[in-house]
C-alpha positions, 0 to 999 in steps of 0.5 A, a space after each residue: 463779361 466776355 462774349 464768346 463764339 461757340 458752335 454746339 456739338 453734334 448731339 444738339 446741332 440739330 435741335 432748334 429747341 431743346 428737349 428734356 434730357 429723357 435719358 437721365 430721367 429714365 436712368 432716375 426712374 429705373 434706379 427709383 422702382 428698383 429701389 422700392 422693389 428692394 426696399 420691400 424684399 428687405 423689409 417685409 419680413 422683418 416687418 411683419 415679424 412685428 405685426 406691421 404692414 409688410 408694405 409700410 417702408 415701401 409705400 413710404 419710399 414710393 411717397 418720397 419718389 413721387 415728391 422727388 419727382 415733382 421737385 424734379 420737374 419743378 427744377 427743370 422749369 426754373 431757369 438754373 441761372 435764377 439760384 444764383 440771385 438766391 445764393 446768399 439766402 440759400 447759403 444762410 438757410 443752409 447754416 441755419 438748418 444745420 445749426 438747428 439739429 443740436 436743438 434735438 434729441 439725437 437720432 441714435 447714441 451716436 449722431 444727431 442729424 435730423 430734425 423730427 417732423 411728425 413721424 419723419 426724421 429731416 436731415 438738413 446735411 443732404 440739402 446742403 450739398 446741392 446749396 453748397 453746390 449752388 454757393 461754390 458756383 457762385 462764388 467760381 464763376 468769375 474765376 475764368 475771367 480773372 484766374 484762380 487768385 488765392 483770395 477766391 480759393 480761400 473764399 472758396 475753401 471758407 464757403 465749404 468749411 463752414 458747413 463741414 464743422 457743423 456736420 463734424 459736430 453731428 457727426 457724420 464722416 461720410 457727408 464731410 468727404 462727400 463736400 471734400 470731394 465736391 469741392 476738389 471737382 469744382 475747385 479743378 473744374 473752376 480753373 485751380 492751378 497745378 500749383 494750388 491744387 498741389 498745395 490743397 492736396 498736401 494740406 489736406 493730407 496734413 489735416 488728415 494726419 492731424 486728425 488722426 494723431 489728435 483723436 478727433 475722430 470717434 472711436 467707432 469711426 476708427 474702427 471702421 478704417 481698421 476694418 477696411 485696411 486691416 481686416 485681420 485686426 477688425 472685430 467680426 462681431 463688432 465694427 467689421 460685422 456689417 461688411 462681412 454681412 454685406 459681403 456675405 450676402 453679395 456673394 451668395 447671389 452668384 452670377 444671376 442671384 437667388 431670385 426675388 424674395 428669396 435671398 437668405 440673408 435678406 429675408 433672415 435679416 442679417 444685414 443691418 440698415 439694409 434699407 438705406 446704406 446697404 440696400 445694395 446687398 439686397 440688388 446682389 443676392 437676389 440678382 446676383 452679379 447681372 443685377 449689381 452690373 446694370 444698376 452701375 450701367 444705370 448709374 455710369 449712364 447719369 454720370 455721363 449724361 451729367 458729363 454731356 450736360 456740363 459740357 453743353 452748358 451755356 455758361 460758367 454757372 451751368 458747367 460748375 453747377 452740373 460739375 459739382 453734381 457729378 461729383 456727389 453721385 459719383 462719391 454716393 456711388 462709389 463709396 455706398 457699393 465700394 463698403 458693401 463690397 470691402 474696398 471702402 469704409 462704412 461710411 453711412 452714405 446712402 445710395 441715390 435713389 435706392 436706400 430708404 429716406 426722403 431726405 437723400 431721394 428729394 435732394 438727388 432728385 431736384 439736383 438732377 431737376 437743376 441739371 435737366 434745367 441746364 440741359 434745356 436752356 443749352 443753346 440749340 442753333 449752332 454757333 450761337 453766341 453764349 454770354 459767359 
């Protein structure tokens, strides 16, 4: 255990005790009420078309902000380092959790992801990229002090893999690259060598190829690559449907959008799942390019609270732990707006605090909670001694 000397930044050097970050939990909040917002202008319609409350979805979503909320404080109040003693028994939760899935009906013809629970579907994946987060850390931590060795990375890279084949089972594509992704940030951030990144990057290229020239990919899942990097071979009224759709309804909204409740794609129910994966489209038609540009500076404002919190951390834990959760809302973000927009494949990602789901809400939210916890236990006295 080395013992090193470090003076805090300008941000905390006058802060003898540490606060809450306000910023991030605003930046949550903002993105949460206009999630529900959204949520009610794309469902109301459609709801009461079939004799339903035209405020049931909402108020179910608002029930998931205020959980998520509460596991957000719960979060910040437990000392981030006490995850670490629970790694073995969240890892093996996790797996559990994963595995039970297949002891169910499937959600859809296509995927079987969720574990019903009274009238709720629960979605063990979700869960597993902050325990997988949490394992990964874990697993990292020592890797300052005795290098990257091949044997950590492929502790590392086994501690991923296994959740990955279950998810590839249900199947859910865009969770798989969701851990790929978290893996590559921690995996960098962790001390990987040039040399060994090199090496991952051109397996995992090779993987890819594999994948692709055996098949194991689902029809419908190659079809929606297509559409993204061969638009003109895409089916309009199949695979690439939703994209257009999507497409469709952003650019419609213009510059400052048609206002609220009144966007025509949204209120005649042309684009699918636009509650949950393209929420988005809602933002842009009805708030045009002004709406869609401040819910990125919403989002562009976590990730760089997540940056100042990782970098303020008092120990290796905190810094991979915070690290692998910018990771995950940076690739919820990018490729959730980048396939309403056609510069991404449809993926089924949700975008964090926005699309309807407990599941997605809850875990995004107590992986925040986790960073506030980092955030609040950073030394406030500069040039404290930090033990690492």
């Amino acid at each position: 255990m080395a013992v090193i000397a470090r003076t805090s930044s300008p941000a905390v050097s006058d802060r003898r005790r540490p606060t809450p970050d306000i910023i991030l939990f605003v930046a949550m909040v903002v993105l949460s009420a206009l999630g529900v917002l959204m949520i009610y202008s794309a469902s109301r319609n459609r709801l009461d078309a079939l004799g339903l409350d035209p405020s049931s979805e909402m108020v179910d979503q608002a029930i998931f902000v205020a959980v998520g909320l509460v596991l957000f404080f719960v979060a910040s109040l437990v000392d981030y380092r006490e995850w670490r003693d629970l790694v073995p028994f969240i890892y093996i939760v996790t797996l559990i959790g994963l595995g039970a899935v297949f002891l169910f009906e499937p959600g859809t013809a296509r995927a079987q992801r969720w574990i019903p629970i009274g009238s709720y579907q629960l979605q063990p994946a979700e869960f597993a990229k902050i325990a997988v987060i949490l394992v990964l850390a874990s697993v990292l931590v020592p890797a300052r002090e005795e290098g990257m060795s091949w044997r950590r990375l492929i502790q590392a890279l086994l501690v991923v893999a296994i959740p990955v084949v279950l998810i590839y089972l249900e199947p859910d594509l865009g969770t798989m690259l969701v851990f790929a992704f978290i893996a590559l940030v921690m995996l960098f951030v962790g001390g990987t060598t040039l040399r060994q990144l090199a090496v991952l990057l051109a397996a995992s290229g090779a993987g890819v190829l594999a994948i692709w020239r055996l098949e194991l990919l689902r029809p419908y899942q190659i079809e929606r690559l297509q559409s993204v990097f061969n638009p003109s071979s895409a089916d309009p009224l199949g695979a690439a449907y939703n994209r257009i759709q999507s497409e469709i309804a952003i650019g419609s909204g213009g510059f400052f959008g048609k206002g609220l409740f009144l966007g025509t794609q949204t209120n005649l129910d042309y684009v699918p799942a636009q509650t949950t994966d393209f929420i988005f489209t809602a933002v842009g038609e009805q708030l045009g390019f002004v709406g869609g540009a401040l819910v990125l500076l919403a989002y562009g404002v976590i990730m760089w609270r997540l940056l100042v919190i990782a970098g303020n951390a008092r120990d290796r834990f905190g810094v991979l732990v915070v690290g692998g959760i910018a990771a995950m809302f940076a690739f919820h973000v990018y490729v959730n707006i980048g396939m309403t927009v056609g510069i991404a494949p449809v993926t089924g990602l949700p975008l964090p605090f926005m699309s309807a789901g407990g599941s997605t809400f809850v875990t995004m939210a107590f992986s925040l909670g986790i960073a506030n916890s980092v955030w609040l236990r950073r030394s406030p006295v500069p040039g404290e001694t930090y033990i690492v």
